[in-house]
N, C-alpha and C positions, 0 to 999 in steps of 0.2 A: 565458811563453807557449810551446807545442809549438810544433816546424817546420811550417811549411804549416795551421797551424789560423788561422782568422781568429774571433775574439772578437766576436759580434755582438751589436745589438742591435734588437729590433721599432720601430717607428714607426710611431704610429695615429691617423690624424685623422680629424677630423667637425664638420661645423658644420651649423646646418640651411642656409646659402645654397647646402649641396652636392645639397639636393633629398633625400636620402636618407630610409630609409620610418622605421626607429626606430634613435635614436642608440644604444642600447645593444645590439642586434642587430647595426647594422651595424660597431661596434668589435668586434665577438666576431667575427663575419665577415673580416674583417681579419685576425685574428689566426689566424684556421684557415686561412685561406689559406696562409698565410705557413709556418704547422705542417707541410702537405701538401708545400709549396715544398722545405723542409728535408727529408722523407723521400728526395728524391732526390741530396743532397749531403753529403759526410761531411770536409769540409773546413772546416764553417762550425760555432760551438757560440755559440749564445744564451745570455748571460747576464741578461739584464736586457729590461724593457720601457717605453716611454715613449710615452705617449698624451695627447691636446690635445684632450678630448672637445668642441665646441661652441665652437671657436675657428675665427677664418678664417682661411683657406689664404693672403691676401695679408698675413699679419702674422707676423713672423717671430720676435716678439717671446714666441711662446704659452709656457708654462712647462715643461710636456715637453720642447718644442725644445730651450729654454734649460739644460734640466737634462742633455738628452745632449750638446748642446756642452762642456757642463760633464767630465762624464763622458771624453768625446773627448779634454779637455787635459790630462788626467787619468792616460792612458792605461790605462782600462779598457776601453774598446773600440777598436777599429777597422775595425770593420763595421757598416753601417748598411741594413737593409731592412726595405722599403716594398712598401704592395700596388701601388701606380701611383706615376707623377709627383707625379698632382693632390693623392695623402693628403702628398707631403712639401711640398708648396707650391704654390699658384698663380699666384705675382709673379714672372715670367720672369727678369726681369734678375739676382734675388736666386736664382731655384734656378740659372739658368745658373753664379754664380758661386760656389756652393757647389760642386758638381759640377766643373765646368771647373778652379776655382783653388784654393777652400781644402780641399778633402777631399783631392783629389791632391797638396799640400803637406803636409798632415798624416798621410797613407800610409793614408787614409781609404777603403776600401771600398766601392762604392755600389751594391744594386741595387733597381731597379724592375720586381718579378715581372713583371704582366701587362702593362708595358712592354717586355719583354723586352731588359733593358738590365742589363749586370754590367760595370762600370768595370773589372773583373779582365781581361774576354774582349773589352770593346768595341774596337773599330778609330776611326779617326780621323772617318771619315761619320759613324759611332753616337753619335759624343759630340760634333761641331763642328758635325753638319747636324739628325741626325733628332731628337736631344734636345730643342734646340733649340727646333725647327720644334714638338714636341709640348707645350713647354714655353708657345712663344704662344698656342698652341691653349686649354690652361688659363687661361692670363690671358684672351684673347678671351672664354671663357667667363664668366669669373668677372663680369666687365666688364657682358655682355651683363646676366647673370642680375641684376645689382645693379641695371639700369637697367628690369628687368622686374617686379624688387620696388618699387622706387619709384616705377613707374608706378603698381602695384596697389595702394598704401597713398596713394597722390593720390587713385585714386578714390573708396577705401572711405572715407575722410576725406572728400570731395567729396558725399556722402550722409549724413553725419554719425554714421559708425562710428566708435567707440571705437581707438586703433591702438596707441597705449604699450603698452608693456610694464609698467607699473602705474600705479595708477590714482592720486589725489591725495588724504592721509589725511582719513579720514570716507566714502569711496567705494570700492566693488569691483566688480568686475565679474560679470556678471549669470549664475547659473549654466546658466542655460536657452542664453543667447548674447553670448559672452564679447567682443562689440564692441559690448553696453550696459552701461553703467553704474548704478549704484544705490546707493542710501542702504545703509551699513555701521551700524548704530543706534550700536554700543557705540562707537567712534570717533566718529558725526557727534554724541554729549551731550559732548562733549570740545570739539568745533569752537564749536558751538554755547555751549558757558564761553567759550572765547576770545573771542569778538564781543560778547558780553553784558560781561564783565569791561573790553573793550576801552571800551565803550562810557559803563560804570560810571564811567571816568578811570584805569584800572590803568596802568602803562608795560607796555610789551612784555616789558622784562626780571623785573620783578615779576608776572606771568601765567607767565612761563617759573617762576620759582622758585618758584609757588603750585601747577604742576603736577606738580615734581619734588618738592613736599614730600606731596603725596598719593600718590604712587607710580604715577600716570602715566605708562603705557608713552610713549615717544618712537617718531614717523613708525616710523623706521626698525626698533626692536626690534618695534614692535606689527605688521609686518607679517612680519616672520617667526616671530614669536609664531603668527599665525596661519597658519601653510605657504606663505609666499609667497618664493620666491627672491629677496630684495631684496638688492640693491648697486646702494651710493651714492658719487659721486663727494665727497659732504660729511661722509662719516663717516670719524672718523679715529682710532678706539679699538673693541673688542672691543661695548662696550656703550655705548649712548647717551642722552644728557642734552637736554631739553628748555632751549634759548638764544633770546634775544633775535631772534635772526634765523629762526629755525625760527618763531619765531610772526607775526614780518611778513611772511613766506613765505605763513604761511595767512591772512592780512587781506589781503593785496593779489591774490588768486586768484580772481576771478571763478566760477569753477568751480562755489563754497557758492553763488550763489544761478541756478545753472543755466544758465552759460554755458560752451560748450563750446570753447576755444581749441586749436588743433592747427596742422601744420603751420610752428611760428615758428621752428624751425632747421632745416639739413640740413648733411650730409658734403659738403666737398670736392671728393670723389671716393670711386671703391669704394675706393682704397687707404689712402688717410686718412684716420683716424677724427675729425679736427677736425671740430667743427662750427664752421658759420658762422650768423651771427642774420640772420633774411633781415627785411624791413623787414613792417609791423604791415598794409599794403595786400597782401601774397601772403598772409597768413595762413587759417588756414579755422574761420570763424568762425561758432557755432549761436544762436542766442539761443534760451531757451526748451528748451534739448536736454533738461533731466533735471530729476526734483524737487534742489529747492535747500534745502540744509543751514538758511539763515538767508536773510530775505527783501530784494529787492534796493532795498529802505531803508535795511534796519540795513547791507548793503556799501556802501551810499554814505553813510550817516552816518559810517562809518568809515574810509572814504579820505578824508573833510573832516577826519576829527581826524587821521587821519598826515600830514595837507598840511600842518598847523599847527605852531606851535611848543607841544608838548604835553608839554615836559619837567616832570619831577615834581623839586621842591623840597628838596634834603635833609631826610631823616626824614620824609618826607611817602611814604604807601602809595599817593595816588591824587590824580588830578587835584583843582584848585580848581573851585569852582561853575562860573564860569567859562573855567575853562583849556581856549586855543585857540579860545576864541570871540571876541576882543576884538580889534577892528583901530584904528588912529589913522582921524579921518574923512577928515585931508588927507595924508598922508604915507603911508599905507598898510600902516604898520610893525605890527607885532601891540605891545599895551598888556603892559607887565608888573606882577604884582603886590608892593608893599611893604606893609610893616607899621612904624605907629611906634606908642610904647609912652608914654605920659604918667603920671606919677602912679598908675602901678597899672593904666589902661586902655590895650588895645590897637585903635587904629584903622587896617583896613585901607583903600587903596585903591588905584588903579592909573594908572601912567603911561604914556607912549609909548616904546616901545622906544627909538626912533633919539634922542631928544632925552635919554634916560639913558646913550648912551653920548658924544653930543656934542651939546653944546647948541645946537650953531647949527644944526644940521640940522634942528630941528624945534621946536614952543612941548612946552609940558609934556602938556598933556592930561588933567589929575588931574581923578579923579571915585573920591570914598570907595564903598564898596563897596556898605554899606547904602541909599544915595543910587539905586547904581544897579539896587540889585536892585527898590526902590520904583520907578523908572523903567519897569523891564522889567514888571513884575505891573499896573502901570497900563495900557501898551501890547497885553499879552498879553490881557487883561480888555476890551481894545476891539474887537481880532483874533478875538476868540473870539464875542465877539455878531455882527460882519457874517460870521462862518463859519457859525455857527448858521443866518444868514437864509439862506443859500444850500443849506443841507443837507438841505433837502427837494428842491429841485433834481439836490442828487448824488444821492438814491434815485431821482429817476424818471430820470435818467441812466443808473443800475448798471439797473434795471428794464424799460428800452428800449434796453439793449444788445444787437446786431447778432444774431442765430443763424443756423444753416444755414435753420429753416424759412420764420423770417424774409424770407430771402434769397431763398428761393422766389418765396415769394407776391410778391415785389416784382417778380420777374422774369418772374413769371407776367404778372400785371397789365402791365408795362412793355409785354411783346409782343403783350397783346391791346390796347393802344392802338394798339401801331404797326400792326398789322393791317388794324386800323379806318381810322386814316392814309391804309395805302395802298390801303384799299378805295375812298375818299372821293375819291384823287387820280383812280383810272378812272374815275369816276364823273364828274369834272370832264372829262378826256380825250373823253369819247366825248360828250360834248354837241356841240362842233361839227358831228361825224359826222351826228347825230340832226338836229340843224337842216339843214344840207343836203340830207341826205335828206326833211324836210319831216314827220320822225315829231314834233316839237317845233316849236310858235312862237317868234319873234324874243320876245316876255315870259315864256314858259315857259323860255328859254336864259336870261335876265338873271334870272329870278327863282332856279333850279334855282343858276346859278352863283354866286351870290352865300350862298344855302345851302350849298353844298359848302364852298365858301373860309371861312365862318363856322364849319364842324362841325372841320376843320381845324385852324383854329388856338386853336379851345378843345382841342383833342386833342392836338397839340406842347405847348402852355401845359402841360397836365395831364403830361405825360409830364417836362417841363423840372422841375415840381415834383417829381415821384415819384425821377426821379434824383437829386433837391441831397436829399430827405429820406434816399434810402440813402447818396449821403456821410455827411450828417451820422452816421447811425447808428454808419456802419462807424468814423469818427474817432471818434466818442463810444466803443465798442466798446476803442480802443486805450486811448485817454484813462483807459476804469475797469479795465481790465487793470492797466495803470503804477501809478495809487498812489491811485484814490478807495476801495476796501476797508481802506485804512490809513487814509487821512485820515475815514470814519465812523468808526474804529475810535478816534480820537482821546480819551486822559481829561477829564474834565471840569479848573478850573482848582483846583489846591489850596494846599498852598506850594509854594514855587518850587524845586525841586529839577534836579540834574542832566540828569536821564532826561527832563522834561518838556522843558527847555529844546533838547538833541538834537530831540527830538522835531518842537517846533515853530518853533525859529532856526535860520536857518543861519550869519550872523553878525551881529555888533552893532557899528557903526561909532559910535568915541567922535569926539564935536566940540569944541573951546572952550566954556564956559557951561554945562557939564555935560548939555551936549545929545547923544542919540544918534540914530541910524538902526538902526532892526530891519530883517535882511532875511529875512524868511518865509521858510521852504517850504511851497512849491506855490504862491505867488505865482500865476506866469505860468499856472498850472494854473487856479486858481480861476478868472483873468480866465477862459480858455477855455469852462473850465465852465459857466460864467455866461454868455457869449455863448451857444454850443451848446445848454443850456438854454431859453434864450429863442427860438432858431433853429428848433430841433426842434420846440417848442411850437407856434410861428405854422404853420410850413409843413403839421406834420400836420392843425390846423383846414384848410389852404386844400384838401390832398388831401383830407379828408373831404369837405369841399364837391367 
């Protein structure tokens, strides 16, 4: 190094919590700054430049930083400037002490042009008062600004705007307005294998290696595939592999069949990037936000088989007929399946969990396989004729569900009752007037009044039915929303396979005596339906009358 030359070098930050108009403008800006700075000093020679484009100012960790510290121990430089304070840092305590203690131990140079601050020229106020004081100034800010971002990303969440910074794979954001969301086709036929395969009996890890054996991009490659700046705290190699966990990732997400979940973590504070899990009651939560990938059947047929014990069998590709549907009817353990082999034949059947791994915890439970699928095809063959009866009931159900015009006319009518109502109560009011004044006889008061009180309370009557008829409607309304277009949609019965049994079990409680319990879905639904049904029916005759 020359006498009196100081070795310097640029320092350029930008993050967007700095408010600034474009990151790459305002780094070039920085730098011309600093260009002009230097025409008027000929003591200083730049050699080098280190920039932290889109990093924040309270984290001192950025790689720029890190690489001219590096530099600094280095001793290739010993000069360090900056357009302001705020581009070298925003965390008081951490610039204070870079400034104050380790740049002036390491014979460290510092200035901050339109600070007007040169560690060369400063006096003791310059560096122990005003730096300081301008250094909390940043922090204050920095602080301020983070709580003025997170107020505005409560709200826009609070309406059910879109706020991540990517969306969840099978989904992108909407080019027209980048805080909706929407179906990604080529991704959601990918989502859409997963649930169907899942549902088939696949394990998770066998869907992940049926993906990676088709050449199936992964989350993470397929969105930078497509221009998206992704980084992931779960990737841990250049290129990425479809895993086990990557795919119960997308079965346990709500998201596919259009629920919008936001808000379920947040930072510390501005200065700590930890998050914390805030509990499932602050969350902001949409039902019904977006078209959904797969329908919210097949998401909850598939959260009852990940609830299960639905491990797959060495050499075995895919679940048993049964597997995850079998519970013990007293002990409540899931049934496992054996095989023994006689003479050349194999006969399965299945036990009780708890009692195969200790006997006294539970009786056996055993019921052969064939026994019980003849069991199930019997019961399903009885379930299927009383759904029949009621399935003209679910079309005038889906038929007289709720609409806006609907809604109208009922509130139309509602108000010209009440009208009437209260046309009938003055009418009642002003009789005594009229008798005293002698416009009305003492039998023309009892007769008028005894008419009024009659038109009355057929008028309430009629108004009490018209309201319990729009309840009904409007529950009926939610009722065929939830799951009556799936349950018409039902196959007729054929053999008994996987897919149907999903479909219409949700599980099969084994008993002693080779006795079971089926429990339906939509059980508690049909009751509904069935009452509602008959509810709707009587009350529309009584409004008609």
């Amino acid at each position: 190094m020359q006498k009196n030359i100081w070795i310097a070098a640029k320092y350029l930050r930008l993050s967007i919590e700095d408010g600034d108009k474009a990151e790459s403008e305002s780094i070039v800006n920085q730098s011309i700054l600093i260009d002009n700075y230097m025409k008027s000093t000929s003591d200083i020679t730049i050699v080098e430049t280190f920039k932290d484009d889109g990093f924040s100012g309270t984290d001192f960790k950025r790689p720029g930083f890190q690489a001219m510290l590096k530099a600094i121990e280095n001793k290739e430089i010993n000069c360090i400037i900056v357009k302001d304070l705020s581009r070298f840092g925003r965390e008081h305590i951490d610039v204070d002490r870079y400034i104050q203690k380790v740049f002036p131990q390491l014979g460290v140079r510092f200035i901050a042009i339109n600070d007007n601050y040169d560690s060369e020229t400063a006096n003791i106020t310059d560096t122990h008062l005003v730096l300081p004081v301008k250094s909390f100034v940043n922090d204050t800010y920095c602080r301020q600004n983070s709580q003025k971002v997170r107020s505005h990303l409560s709200a826009k969440r609070n309406i059910g705007e879109y706020v991540g910074n990517y969306v969840s794979y099978g989904y992108k954001k909407c080019d027209a307005d980048k805080s909706q969301i929407e179906i990604d086709p080529v991704a959601a036929k990918h989502v859409r294998d997963i649930f169907n395969w899942k549902m088939e009996g696949m394990s998770n890890q066998l869907i992940a290696d049926k993906l990676n054996e088709l050449g199936v991009l992964a989350p993470a490659d397929y969105k930078r595939a497509t221009g998206v700046n992704f980084k992931s705290s779960f990737q841990t190699h250049l290129t990425s592999r479809w895993s086990a966990v990557a795919i119960i990732r997308i079965l346990k997400n709500p998201i596919y069949y259009g629920v919008l979940q936001q808000g379920k973590s947040q930072r510390i504070n501005y200065k700590v990037k930890v998050q914390r899990a805030l509990p499932k009651e602050e969350w902001v939560i949409f039902e019904n936000h977006h078209e959904g990938i797969v329908t919210k059947e097949e998401y909850e047929t598939v959260q009852m088989l990940l609830a299960k014990d639905t491990r797959i069998a060495p050499g075995e590709n895919r679940l048993y007929l049964f597997g995850g549907l079998l519970s013990c009817g007293d002990c409540g353990s899931n049934l496992i399946r054996r095989t023994n082999s006689y003479k050349g034949e194999k006969t399965v059947f299945y036990i009780c969990s708890s009692y195969n791994k200790k006997k006294d915890q539970c009786s056996r439970h055993s019921i052969r396989e064939d026994v019980l699928i003849q069991l199930v095809m019997d019961s399903l063959k009885i379930y299927s004729k009383m759904t029949d009866a009621i399935r003209s009931a679910m079309e005038y159900l889906k038929e007289n569900s709720l609409d806006t015009q609907t809604l109208i006319q009922h509130d139309d009518q509602i108000l010209e009752l009440r009208n009437k109502v209260n046309k009938y109560y003055k009418l009642l009011h002003s009789l005594s007037g009229n008798l005293a004044s002698g416009v009305i006889s003492r039998d023309d008061y009892a007769l008028l009044r005894e008419r009024y009180q009659t038109e009355i309370k057929s008028l309430e009557s009629n108004i009490e039915k018209q309201e319990e008829y729009m309840e009904n409607l409007l529950e009926n309304k939610l009722l065929c929303e939830e799951w009556v277009n799936t349950f018409l949609e039902k196959p007729s019965l054929g053999d008994l396979d996987r897919d149907m049994l999903l479909q219409y079990v949700e599980k099969i409680n084994v008993f002693e005596g080779k006795k079971i319990e089926i429990v339906y879905r939509f059980q508690d639904e049909l009751v509904t339906a069935a009452r509602l049904a008959e509810q709707i029916g009587k009350t529309k005759q009584e409004v008609a009358v």
